[in-house]
C-alpha positions as CSV (number, residue, x, y, z in Angstrom):
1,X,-17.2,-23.5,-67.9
2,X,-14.0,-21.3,-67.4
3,X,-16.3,-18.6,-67.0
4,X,-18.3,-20.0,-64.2
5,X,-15.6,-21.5,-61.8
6,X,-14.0,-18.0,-62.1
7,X,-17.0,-16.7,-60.7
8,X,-17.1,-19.1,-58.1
9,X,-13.9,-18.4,-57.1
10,X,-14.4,-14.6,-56.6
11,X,-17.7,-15.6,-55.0
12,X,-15.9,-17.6,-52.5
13,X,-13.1,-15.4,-52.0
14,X,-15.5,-12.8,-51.2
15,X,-17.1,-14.7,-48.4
16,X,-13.8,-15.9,-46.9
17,X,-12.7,-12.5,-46.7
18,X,-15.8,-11.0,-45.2
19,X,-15.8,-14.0,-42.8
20,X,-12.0,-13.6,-41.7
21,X,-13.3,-9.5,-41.3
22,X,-16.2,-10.5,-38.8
23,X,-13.4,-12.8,-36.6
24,X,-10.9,-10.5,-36.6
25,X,-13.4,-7.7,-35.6
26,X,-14.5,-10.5,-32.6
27,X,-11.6,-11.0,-31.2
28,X,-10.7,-7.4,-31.0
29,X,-13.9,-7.1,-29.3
30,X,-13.1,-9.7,-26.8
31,X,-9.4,-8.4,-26.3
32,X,-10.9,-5.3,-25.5
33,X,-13.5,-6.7,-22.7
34,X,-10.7,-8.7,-21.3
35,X,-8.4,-5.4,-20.9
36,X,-11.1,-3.5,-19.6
37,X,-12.0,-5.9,-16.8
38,X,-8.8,-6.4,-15.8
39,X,-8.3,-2.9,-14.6
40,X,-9.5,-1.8,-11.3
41,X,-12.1,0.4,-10.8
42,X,-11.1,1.5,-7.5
43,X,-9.1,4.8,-7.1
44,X,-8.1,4.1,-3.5
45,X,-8.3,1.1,-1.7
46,X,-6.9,0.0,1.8
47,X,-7.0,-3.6,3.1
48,X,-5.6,-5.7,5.7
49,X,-4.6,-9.4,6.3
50,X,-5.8,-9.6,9.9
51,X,-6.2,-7.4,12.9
52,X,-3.1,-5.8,14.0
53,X,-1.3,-6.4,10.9
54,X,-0.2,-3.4,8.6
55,X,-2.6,-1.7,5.8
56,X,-1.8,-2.4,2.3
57,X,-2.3,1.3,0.5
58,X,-3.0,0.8,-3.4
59,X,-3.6,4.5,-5.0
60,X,-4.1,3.9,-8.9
61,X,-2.4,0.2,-8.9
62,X,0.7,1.7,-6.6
63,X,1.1,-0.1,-3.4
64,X,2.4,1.2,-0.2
65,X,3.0,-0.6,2.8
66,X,3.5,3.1,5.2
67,X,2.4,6.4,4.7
68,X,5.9,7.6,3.8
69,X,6.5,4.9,1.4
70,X,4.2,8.0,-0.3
71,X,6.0,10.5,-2.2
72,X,3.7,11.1,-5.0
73,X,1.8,14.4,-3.6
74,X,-1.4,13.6,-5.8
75,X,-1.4,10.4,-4.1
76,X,-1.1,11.4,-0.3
77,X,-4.0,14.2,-1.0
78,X,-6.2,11.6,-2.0
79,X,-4.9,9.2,1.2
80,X,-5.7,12.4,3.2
81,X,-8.8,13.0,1.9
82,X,-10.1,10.0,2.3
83,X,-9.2,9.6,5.6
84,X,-10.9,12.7,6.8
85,X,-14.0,11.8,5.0
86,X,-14.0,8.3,7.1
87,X,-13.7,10.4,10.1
88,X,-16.0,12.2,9.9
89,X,-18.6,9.3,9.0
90,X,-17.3,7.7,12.4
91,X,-20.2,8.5,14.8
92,X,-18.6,10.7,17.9
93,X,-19.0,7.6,20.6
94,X,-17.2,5.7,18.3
95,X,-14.6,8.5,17.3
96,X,-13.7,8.7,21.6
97,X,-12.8,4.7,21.4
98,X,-10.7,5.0,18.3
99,X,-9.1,8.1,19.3
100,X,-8.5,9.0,22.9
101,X,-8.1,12.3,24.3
102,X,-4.1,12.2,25.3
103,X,-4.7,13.4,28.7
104,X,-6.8,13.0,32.3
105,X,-7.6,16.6,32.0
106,X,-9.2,16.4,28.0
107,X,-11.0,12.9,29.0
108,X,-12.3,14.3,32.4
109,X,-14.1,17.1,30.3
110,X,-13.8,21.0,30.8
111,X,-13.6,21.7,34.6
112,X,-17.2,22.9,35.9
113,X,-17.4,27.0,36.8
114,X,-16.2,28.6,40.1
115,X,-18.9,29.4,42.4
116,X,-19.7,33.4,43.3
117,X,-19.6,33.0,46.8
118,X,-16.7,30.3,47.2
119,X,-13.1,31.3,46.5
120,X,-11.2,28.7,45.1
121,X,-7.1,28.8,45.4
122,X,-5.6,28.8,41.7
123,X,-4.9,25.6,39.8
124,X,-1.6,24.8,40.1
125,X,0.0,24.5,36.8
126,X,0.6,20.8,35.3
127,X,3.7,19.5,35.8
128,X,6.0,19.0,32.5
129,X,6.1,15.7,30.6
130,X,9.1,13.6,31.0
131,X,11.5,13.6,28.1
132,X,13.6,10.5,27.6
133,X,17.0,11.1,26.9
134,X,18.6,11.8,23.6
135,X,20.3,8.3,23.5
136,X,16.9,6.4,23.9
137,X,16.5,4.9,20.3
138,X,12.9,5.6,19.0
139,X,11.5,1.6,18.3
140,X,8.0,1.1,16.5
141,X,5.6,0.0,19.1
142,X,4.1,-3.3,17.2
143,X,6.3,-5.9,15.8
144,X,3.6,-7.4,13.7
145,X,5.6,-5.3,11.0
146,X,8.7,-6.6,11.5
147,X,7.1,-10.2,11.2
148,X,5.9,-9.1,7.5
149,X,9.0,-7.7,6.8
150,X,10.5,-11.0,8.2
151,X,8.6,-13.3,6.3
152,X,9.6,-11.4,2.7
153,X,12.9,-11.6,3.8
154,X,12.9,-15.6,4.0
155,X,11.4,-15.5,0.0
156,X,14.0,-13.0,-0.7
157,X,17.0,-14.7,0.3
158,X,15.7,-18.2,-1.0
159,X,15.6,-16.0,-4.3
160,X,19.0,-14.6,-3.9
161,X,20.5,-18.1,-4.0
162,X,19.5,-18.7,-7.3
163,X,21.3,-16.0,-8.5
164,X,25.2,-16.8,-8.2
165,X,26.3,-13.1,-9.5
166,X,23.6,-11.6,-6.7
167,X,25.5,-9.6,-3.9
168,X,24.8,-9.5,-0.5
169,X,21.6,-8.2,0.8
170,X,18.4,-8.3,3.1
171,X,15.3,-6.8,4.8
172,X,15.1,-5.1,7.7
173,X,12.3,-3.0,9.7
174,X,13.1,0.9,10.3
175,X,12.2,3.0,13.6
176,X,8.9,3.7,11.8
177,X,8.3,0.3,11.1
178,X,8.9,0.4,6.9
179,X,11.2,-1.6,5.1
180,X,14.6,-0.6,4.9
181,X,17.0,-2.8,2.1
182,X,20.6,-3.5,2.6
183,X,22.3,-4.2,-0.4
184,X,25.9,-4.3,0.3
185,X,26.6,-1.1,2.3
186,X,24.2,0.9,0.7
187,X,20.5,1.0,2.6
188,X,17.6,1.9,0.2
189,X,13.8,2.9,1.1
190,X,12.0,1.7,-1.9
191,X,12.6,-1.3,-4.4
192,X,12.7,1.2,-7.3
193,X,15.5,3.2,-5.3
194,X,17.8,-0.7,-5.6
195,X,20.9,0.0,-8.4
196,X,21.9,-3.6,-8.8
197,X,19.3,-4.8,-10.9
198,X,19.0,-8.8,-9.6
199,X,18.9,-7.6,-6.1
200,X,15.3,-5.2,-7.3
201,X,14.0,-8.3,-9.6
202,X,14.1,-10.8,-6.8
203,X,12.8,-8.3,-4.1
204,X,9.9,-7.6,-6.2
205,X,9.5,-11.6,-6.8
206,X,9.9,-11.9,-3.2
207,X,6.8,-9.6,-2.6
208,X,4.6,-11.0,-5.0
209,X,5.1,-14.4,-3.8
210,X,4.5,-12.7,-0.1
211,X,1.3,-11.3,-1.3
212,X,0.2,-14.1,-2.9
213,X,-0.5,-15.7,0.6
214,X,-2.8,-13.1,1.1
């Protein structure tokens, strides 16, 4: 009797093991599908909340709000590829509307040939372009930018408040229409650039929450 419920129990502690083998083996599998569809199969991908508002750039999971927010040569080469292949899939009627020529002359076409038996007088040479004085502060011609820029600025500072030790800082739009951050005195380009640590981890709160409205 001894004998057998020995047995018995190295039968059944061979199944429970081989069992708890097969889960464990399962949920590795499943851990595995759920990592792999989480990632994004897109290299490059550029979107837009509406017409007029500013492209959101994500190059292998980085996001950029501006072309120089790109310092990562491997990333501009492939923005820059990508953007002369889509030009040159953009039929040439098209291309005209999307991109006109930048004077009267180049829209007018090439003048037509001087006639043999008609002399013409010479073209008188185009007059110089206007130059706006030094002072003239360069502003970005759209201020659908500054109202994104804006808008993360109200999450950020409602943010800030919640943290007592936080100093003193906010959003503002540059010349070229990026982001600049104030923190202090110090101005910074990028959230990564940001030394005081509470000031980066609300900023970056602050944009998710923006992008969540998305």
């Amino acid at each position: 009797m001894a004998i057998l419920l020995f047995m018995l129990g190295v039968v059944l502690g061979v199944v429970s093991g081989a069992l708890f083998m097969m889960y464990r083996q399962q949920q590795r599998q499943a851990e595995e599908a759920a990592a792999s569809s989480s990632k994004s199969p897109d290299l490059l991908r550029i979107s837009q909340r509406a017409i007029g508002y500013p492209l959101l750039i994500e190059i292998e999971g980085a996001r950029y709000w501006s072309v120089s927010e790109i310092v990562e040569s491997d990333h501009r080469a492939l923005l820059f590829a990508a953007a002369r292949t889509l030009l040159a899939q953009i039929p040439r009627e098209h291309l005209e509307a999307v991109m006109p020529p930048s004077t009267e002359a180049e829209a007018a076409g090439p003048p037509p040939p001087p006639s043999a038996h008609v002399a013409r007088p010479p073209t008188p040479a185009p007059a110089p372009p206007s130059i706006p004085p030094a002072s003239t502060p360069v502003r970005p011609s759209s201020s659908l930018s500054t109202v994104m820029i804006k808008e993360i600025d109200e999450l950020f500072q409602a943010i800030l408040q919640t943290m007592p030790d936080a100093p003193e800082a906010g959003l503002m739009a540059a010349a070229d229409g990026s982001m600049l951050i104030k923190v202090g005195s110090q101005y910074y380009r990028s959230v990564d650039e940001i030394a005081h640590p509470q000031v980066r981890q609300a900023l970056r709160q602050a944009i998710k929450q923006w992008e969540a409205r998305l």
